[in-house]
C-alpha positions in Angstrom: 49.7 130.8 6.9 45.7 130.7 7.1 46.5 130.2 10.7 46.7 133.8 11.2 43.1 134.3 9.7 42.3 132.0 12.5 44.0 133.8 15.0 42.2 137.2 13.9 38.6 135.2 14.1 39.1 134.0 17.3 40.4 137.3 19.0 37.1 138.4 17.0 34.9 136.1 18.7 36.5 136.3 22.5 35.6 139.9 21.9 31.8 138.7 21.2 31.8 137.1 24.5 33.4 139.7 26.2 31.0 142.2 24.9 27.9 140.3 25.9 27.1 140.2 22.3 25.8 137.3 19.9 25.7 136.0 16.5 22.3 137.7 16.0 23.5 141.3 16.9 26.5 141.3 14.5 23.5 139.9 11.7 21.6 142.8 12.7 24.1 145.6 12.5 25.8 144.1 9.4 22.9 143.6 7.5 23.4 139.7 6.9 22.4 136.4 7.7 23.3 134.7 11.4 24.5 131.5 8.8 26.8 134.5 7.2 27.9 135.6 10.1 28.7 132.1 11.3 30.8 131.3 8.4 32.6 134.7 8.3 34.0 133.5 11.7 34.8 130.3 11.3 35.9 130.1 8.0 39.8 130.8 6.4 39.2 131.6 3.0 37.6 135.3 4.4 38.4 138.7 2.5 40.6 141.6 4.1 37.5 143.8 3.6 35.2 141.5 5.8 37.4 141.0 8.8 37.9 145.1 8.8 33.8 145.4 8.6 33.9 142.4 11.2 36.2 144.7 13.6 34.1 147.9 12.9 30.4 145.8 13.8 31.9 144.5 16.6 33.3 148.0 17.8 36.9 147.4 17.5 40.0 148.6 15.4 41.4 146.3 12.8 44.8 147.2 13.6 44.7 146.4 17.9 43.1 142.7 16.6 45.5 142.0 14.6 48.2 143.2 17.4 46.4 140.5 19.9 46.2 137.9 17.5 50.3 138.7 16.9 50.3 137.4 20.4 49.0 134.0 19.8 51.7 133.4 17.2 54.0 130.8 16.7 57.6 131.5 18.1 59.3 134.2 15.3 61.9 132.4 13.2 65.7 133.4 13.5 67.9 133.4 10.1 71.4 132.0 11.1 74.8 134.4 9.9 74.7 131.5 7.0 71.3 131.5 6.0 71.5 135.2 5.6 74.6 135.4 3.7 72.4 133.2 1.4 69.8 135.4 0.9 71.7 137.9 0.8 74.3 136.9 -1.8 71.9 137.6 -4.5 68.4 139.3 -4.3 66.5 136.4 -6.7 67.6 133.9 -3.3 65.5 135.5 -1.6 63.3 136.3 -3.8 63.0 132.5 -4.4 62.4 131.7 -0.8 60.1 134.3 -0.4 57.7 132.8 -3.0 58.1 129.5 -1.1 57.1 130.9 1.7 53.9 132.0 -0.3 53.5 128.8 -1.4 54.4 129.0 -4.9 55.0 126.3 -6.9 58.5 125.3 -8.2 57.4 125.5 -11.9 55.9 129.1 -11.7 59.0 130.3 -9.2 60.9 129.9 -12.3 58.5 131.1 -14.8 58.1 134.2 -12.4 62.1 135.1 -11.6 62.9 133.6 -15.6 65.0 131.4 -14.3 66.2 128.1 -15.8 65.8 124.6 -14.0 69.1 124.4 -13.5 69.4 127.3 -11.5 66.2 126.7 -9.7 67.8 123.0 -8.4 71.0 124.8 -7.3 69.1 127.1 -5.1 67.1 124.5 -4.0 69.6 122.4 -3.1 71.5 125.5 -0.8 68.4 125.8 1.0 68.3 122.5 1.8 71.7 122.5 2.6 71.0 125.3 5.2 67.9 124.2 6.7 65.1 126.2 5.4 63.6 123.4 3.6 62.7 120.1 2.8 62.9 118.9 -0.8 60.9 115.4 -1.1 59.5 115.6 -4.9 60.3 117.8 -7.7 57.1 120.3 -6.5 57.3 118.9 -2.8 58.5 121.5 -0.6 58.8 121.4 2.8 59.4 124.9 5.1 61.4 124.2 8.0 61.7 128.1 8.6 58.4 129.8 8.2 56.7 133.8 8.8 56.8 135.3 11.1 61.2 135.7 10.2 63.6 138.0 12.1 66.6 139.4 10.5 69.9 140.1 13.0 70.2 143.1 13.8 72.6 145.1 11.5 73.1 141.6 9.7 73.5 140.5 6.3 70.3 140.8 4.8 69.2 144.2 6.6 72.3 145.8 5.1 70.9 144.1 1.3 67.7 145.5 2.2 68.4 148.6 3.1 71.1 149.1 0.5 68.2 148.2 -2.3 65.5 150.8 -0.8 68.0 153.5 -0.7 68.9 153.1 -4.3 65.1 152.8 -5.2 63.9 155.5 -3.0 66.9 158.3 -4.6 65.5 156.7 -8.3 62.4 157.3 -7.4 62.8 160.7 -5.9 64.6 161.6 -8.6 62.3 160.5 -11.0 59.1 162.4 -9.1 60.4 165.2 -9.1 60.9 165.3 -12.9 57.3 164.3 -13.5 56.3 166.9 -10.8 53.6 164.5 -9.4 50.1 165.6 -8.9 47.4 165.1 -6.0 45.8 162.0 -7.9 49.3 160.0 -8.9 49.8 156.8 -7.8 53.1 158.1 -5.8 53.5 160.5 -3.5 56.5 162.6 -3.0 56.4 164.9 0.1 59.4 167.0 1.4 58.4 169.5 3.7 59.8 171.5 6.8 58.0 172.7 10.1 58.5 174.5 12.6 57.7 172.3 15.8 58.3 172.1 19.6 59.8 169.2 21.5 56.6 167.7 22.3 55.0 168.1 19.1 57.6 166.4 17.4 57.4 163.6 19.5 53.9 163.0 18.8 54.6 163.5 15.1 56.6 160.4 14.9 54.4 158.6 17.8 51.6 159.3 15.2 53.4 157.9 12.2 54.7 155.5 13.5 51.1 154.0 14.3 49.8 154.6 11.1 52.6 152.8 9.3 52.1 150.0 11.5 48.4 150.1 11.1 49.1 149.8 7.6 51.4 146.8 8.1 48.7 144.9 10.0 46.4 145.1 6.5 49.4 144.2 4.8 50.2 141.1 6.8 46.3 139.9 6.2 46.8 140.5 2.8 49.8 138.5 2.5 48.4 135.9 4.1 45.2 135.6 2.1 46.9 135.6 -0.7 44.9 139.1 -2.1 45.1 138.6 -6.0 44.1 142.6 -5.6 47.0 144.0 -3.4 50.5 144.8 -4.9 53.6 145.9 -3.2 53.5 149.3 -1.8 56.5 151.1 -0.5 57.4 154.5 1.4 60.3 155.7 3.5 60.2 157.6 6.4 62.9 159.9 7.7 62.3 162.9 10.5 65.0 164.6 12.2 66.2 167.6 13.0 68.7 168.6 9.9 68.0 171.6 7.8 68.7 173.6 4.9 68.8 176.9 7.2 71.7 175.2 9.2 74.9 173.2 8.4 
């Protein structure tokens, strides 16, 4: 998954050329060696924070790089109605294949979802069964289905998703508003009303819509770098026109 890195450095550096600007300039404005500079394009083990200071030097934002280099990707993987009844079936499945897919080992998979061996082996061997791996060795894993995924529409494991947010979004509201969170808590809880015309409604969601998938753009670079610094983060978002004032 470094590849994406890649893609990210090289959108970076077309944007060099493009700009009529060299290794040199980006030394001068970031305060670094041309060697530095070199090696913060070219290599894949870079930091979130570098490629964002990398965008900003150069005079682009983070989040339309990482939307071009989306272009150069790979073609998006499909879950079959099986695979996803799967996953599905039981949230540590997916769970399982998701640390796969991070390129866990077998041996800390099971340490992390306190699994036994058994259990591990018997997912295993379904998702060998169903294609989205290749077992060689006892720690030799193969990915035949890889990110970027895509969920059908209304399917399976959107439904298991969405289910599990709801439930953990009416905890969590619940619990906020017991604890009657302040400015600096690590969770937010906002429920407000306004007063807003057609247009300015519009732009509302227009605008949060970009900054969530602004947000997702950081995320996927942490993901891919592995970020021992990040943890999950999660929010829901729903705007319409319902009311307390009406029925």
């Amino acid at each position: 998954m470094k590849t994406e890195i890649m893609r990210i450095q090289n959108v970076l550096k077309s944007s060099l050329r493009e700009k009529g600007l060299h290794y040199k300039d980006l030394s001068k404005e970031m305060n670094i060696s041309q060697a530095t500079v070199k090696r913060l394009l070219n290599n894949d083990d870079v930091s979130l924070s570098k490629l964002i200071e990398l965008c900003h030097s150069i005079g682009l934002d983070f989040f339309e790089v990482s939307e071009r280099a989306s272009h150069q990707r790979s073609k998006v993987y499909h879950f079959s109605k099986q695979q996803e009844l799967f996953l599905a079936k039981d949230l540590k499945n997916f769970r399982y294949f998701r640390l796969l897919v991070l390129k866990e080992s077998v041996s800390n998979i099971i340490e992390k979802l306190a699994i036994t061996e058994q259990q591990s082996n018997k997912i295993l061997k379904t998702l060998e069964n169903l294609e989205l791996i290749e077992r060689w060795q006892y720690d030799k894993i193969k990915l035949l289905a890889d990110f970027p995924f895509k969920w059908i529409p209304n399917g399976s494991l959107q439904k298991k998703y969405s289910g599990h947010i709801l439930e953990r979004v009416t905890q969590e509201t619940k619990e906020a508003q017991l604890n009657d969170l302040s400015s600096d808590s690590k969770n937010n809880l906002i429920i407000t009303e306004i007063l807003l015309d057609e247009n300015s409604q519009q732009e509302f969601n227009k605008e949060l819509r970009k900054l969530v998938e602004r947000y997702k753009a950081i995320s996927k670079v942490e993901l891919i770098s592995k970020s021992k610094h990040a943890s999950i983060f999660s929010s829901f978002f729903l705007t319409g026109k319902f009311s307390w004032w009406s029925s």
